[in-house]
N, C-alpha and C positions, 0 to 999 in steps of 0.2 A: 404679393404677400405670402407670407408661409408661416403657417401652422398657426393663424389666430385670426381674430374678425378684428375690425376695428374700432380701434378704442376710440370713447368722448370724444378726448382734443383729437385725434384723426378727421373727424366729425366733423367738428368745430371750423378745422382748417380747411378743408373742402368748402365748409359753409364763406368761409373769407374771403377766398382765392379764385372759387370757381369763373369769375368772370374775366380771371386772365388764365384759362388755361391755354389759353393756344399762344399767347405771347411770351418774347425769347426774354431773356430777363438781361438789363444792361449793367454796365460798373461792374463792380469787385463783387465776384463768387465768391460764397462761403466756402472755405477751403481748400488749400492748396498744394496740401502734403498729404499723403497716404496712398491709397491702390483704387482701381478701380475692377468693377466686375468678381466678385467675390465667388470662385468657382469652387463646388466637391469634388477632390478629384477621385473621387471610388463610385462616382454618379453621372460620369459622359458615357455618353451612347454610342456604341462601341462600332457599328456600321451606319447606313447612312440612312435609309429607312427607319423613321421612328412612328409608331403604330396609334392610332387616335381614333376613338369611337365614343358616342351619345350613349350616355345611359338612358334606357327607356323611363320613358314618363306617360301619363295618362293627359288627357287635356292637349292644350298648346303644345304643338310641332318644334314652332320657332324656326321655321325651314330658311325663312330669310337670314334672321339674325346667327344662325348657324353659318351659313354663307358669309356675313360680316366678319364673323371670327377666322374663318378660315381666309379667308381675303387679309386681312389684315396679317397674319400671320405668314402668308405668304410673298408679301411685300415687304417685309423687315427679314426675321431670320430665316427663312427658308427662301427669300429673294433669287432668282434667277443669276443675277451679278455676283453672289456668294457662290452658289451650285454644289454647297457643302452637304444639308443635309434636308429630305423630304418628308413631310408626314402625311403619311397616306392611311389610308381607311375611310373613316370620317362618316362611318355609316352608325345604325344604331349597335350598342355592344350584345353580344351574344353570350351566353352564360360563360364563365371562365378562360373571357377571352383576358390575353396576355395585353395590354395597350393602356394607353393614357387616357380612363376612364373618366370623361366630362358628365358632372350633374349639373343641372340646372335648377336655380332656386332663389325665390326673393325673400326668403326669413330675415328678417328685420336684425334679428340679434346673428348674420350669420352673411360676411362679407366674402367678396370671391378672394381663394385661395388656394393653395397647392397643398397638399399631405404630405410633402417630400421634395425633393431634387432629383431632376434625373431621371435614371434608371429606377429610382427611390418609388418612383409611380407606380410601376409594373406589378409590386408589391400587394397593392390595394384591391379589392375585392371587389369594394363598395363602388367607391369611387377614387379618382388620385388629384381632379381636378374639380373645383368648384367655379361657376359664371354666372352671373345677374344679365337678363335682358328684360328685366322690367322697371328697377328700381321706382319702387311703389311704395314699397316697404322699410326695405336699405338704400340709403343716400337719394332719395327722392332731389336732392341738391343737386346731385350729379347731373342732373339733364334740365337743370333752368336756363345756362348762359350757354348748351350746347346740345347737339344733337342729340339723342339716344342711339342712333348707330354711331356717334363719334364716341360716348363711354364707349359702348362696348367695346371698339376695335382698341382703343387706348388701354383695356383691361385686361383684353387677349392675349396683348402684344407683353404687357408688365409678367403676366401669367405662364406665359409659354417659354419666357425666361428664367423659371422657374424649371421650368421642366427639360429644357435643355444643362440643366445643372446650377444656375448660378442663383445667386443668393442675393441680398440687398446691399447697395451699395455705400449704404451709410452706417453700416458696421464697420468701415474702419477709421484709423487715423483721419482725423483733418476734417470729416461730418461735424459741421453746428447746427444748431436748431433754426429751424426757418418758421415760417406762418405755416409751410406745409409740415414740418417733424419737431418733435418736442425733445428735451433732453431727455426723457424718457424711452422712447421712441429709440432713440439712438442706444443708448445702456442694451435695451431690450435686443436688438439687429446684433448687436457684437455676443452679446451672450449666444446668440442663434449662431451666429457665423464665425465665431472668433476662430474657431479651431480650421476654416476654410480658407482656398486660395486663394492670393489678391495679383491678378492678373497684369494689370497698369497702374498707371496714376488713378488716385481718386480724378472722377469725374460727376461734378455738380449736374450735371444736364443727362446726364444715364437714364435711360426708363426704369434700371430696376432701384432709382433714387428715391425713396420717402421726399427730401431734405428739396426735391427737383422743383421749384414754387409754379416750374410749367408742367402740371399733373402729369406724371407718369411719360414728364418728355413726348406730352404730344401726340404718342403711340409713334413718334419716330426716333430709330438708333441714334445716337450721337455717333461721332467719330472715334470714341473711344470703344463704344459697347462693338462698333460693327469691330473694331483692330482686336477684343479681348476674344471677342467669340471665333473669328478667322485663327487667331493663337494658338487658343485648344484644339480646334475642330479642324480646320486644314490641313490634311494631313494624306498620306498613301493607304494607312488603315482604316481612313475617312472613307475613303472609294472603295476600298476593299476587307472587309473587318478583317482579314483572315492573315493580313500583312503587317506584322511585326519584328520588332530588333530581333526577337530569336529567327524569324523565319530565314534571313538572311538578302541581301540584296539580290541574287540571281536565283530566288527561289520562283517560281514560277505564280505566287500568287501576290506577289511583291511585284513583279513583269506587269501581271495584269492590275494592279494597282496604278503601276505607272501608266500603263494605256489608257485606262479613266482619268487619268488624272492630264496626260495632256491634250486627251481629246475635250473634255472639261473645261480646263482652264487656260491652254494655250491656244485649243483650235489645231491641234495637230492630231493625227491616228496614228501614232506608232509611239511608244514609250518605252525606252531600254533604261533598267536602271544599274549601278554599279554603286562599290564603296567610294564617301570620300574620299578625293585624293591628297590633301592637305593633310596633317596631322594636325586639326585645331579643338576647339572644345565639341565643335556642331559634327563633327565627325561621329558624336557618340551619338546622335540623335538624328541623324537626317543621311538620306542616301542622295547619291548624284543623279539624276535624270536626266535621260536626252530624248528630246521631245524630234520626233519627223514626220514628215509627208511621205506616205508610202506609193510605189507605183500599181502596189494589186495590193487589198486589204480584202478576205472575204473570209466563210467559213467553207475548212476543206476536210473532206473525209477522211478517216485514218489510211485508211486503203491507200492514200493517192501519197501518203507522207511516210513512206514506211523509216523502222524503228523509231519510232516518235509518240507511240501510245502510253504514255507511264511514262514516259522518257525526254521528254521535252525540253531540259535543260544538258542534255548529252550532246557529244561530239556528233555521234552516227547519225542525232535526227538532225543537228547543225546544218550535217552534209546533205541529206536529203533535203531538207527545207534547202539549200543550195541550188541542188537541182530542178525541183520544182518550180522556184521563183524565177532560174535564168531560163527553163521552158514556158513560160506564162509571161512573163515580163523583161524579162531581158535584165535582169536584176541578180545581184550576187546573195544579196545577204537574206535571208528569212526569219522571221522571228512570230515565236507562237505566241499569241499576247495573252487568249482564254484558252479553256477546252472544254467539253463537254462530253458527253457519254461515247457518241458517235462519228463526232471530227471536234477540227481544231481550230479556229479566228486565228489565220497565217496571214502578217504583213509581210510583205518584200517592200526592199529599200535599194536602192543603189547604191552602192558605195562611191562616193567622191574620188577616191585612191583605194587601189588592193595592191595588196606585199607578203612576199613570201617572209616568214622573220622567225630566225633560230631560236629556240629555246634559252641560250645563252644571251639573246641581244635584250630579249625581254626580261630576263632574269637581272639585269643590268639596271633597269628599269622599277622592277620589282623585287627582292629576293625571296618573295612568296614564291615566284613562277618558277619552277625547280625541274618540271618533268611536261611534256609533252602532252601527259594525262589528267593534266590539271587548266585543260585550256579554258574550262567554262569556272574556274574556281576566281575567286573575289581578286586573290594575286594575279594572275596572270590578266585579268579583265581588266583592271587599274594599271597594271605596267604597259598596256594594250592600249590606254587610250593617253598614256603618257610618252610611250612609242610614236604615236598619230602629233600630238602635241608638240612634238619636238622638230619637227618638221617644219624651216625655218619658213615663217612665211605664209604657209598654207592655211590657219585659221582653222586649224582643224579642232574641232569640240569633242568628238564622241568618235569610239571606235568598237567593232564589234569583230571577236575572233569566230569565223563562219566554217573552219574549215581545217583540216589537217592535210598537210602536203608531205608524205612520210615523215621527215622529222624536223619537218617545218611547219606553224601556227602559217594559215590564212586569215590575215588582217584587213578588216574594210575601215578606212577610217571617213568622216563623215564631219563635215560643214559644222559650221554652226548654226544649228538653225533654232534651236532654245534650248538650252543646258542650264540646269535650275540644282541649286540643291534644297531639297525637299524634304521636311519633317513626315516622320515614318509614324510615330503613333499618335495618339492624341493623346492632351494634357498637358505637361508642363516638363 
């Protein structure tokens, strides 16, 4: 719910329905045309840590049902299988702290709700999030034909959807009125949300659906909410806020984006990423990744990797990461995936094939790649791994230029071991 309590017929309809909330509903859904997941896009969270803390209260702790909430929330959008985005805290809040400030309250006239979308929460002073774990007062209905830990987790779940950005589902196209939403109901959702993104198809069984006659989807995602919310949030600047279209694909926090993301989601430790190599539409929004298995992954002192401090994306620390990795590993290629104050997180990789390759053959390849001094530039790294690719037979996915041989590019080209192309920021 956002930015209101609920009205009568809300009421009403809880009072009708609650004895099938946990039942799937059979036949023809209401509704079969429209979007579903209605997202702000000036209200996603821009990294991956989103911040949550208890407003203090006097009386009742609710240390359990605080646990309910975060359980629940933890099983649907912050899920383990997702691995998109974590909310931590979850202590009491602290004067002006920055977070998704949870009150708790059973005023009768005064149902749980959000003050915003999003980032919209941060905003709030008071409070950004409202929760019932008594209903004594408001919806005493709600806990006749069901637990009072299953409201709650089912309210957590509708709520925190909210605060991840997305709005209600039956503000668009193709929502009819059910026993659970009224044509009012619906009017009211599109005025809130109309000017908001509509992700997928309308889908009837959504948690964030009024119109849902299985309350609040049961407090579990449908198939549609978990695809809308992976849409937006899946992303390289999902792992790494700081990785965007400007930064560039061989920018160094774009790198480490990629090594979150396929340590994360493939189960690899090593992430190199490059430009599209297709000219297609996705070329404008997603970078290429090549996900590997490294033979030495650890954190190395600057000392041990010299010109590489500042420099991480240069030829001169290419060559040294070169050297380092074939003295520790027996490995050609090195690649800095983070860094930090005092060293670096250096993968070595093997290379499948190394090749000495002219500036000319690659230029062939690319006509970005123009000079020898542009070995780590987006041109020559795409004509680099389309160099590797041409190579009939070999299955080669991914290549990395490691090295300079006077006026020759050192190419390792590299297996395919998972090459993904990957949305770069989040939203739409």
């Amino acid at each position: 719910m956002f930015l209101s309590t609920l009205s009568s017929s809300k009421t009403t309809a809880i009072l009708l329905t609650i004895g099938s909330l946990f039942t799937n509903i059979n036949g023809q859904q209401p509704g079969t045309n429209g979007f579903d997941l209605i997202a702000r896009k000036t209200s996603l969270w821009p990294g991956r840590q989103i911040p949550v803390c208890w407003v203090p209260r006097t009386g009742k702790q609710y240390t359990t049902e605080k646990g309910w909430t975060r359980s629940a929330v933890f099983n649907t959008w912050a899920s383990s299988t997702h691995d998109i985005v974590t909310f931590t805290g979850w202590g009491e809040c602290t004067t002006n702290q920055k977070a998704i400030r949870i009150r708790i309250t059973d005023a009768a006239d005064d149902a749980p709700h959000t003050l915003g979308l999003g980032t919209e929460l941060l905003l709030r002073e008071d409070y950004g999030m409202s929760l019932n774990f008594e209903f004594k007062n408001w919806c005493p209905q709600c806990i006749v034909s069901q637990s009072r830990e299953a409201a709650i987790r089912i309210i957590a779940v509708h709520e925190f959807g909210h605060a991840l950005g997305f709005g209600h589902e039956h503000a668009q196209p193709g929502a009819k009125p059910t026993s659970m939403c009224s044509k009012e109901d619906i009017i009211q959702a599109q005025e809130r949300y109309g000017n908001d993104y509509p992700v997928s198809k309308y889908d009837y069984q959504s948690v964030m659906n009024y119109c849902n006659e299985n309350w609040n989807g049961g407090g579990s995602l449908s198939t549609l909410d978990v695809k809308g919310f992976l849409t937006l949030y899946k992303s390289l600047q999902g792992y790494y806020g700081s990785c965007t279209l400007a930064s560039g694909p061989r920018s160094l926090v774009c790198v480490a984006a990629a090594s979150r993301y396929c340590s994360s989601a493939l189960s690899k430790d090593v992430g190199f990423t490059q430009a599209i190599i297709k000219a297609t539409p996705e070329a404008d929004t997603k970078y290429g990744v090549l996900c590997a298995r490294s033979s030495l992954l650890g954190w190395v002192p600057w000392n041990q990797i010299p010109n590489c401090q500042g420099y991480s994306q240069y030829m001169t620390c290419f060559a040294s990461l070169s050297s380092y990795c074939l003295a520790k590993a027996s490995s050609s290629i090195g690649i800095i995936q983070e860094t930090r104050s005092d060293s670096a997180k250096v993968a070595c990789v093997k290379a499948d094939s190394r090749w000495s390759v002219s500036v000319s053959t690659l230029k062939s390849y690319n006509s970005a790649c123009t000079s020898i001094s542009l070995a780590q530039s987006v041109g020559c790294t795409t004509a680099a791994v389309l160099y590797c690719r041409s190579k009939s037979g070999a299955g080669y996915a991914g290549a990395v230029i490691y090295g300079i041989d006077g006026s020759l590019f050192k190419v390792g080209c590299v297996y395919n071991q998972n090459f993904k192309h990957v949305r770069v920021e989040k939203g739409f």
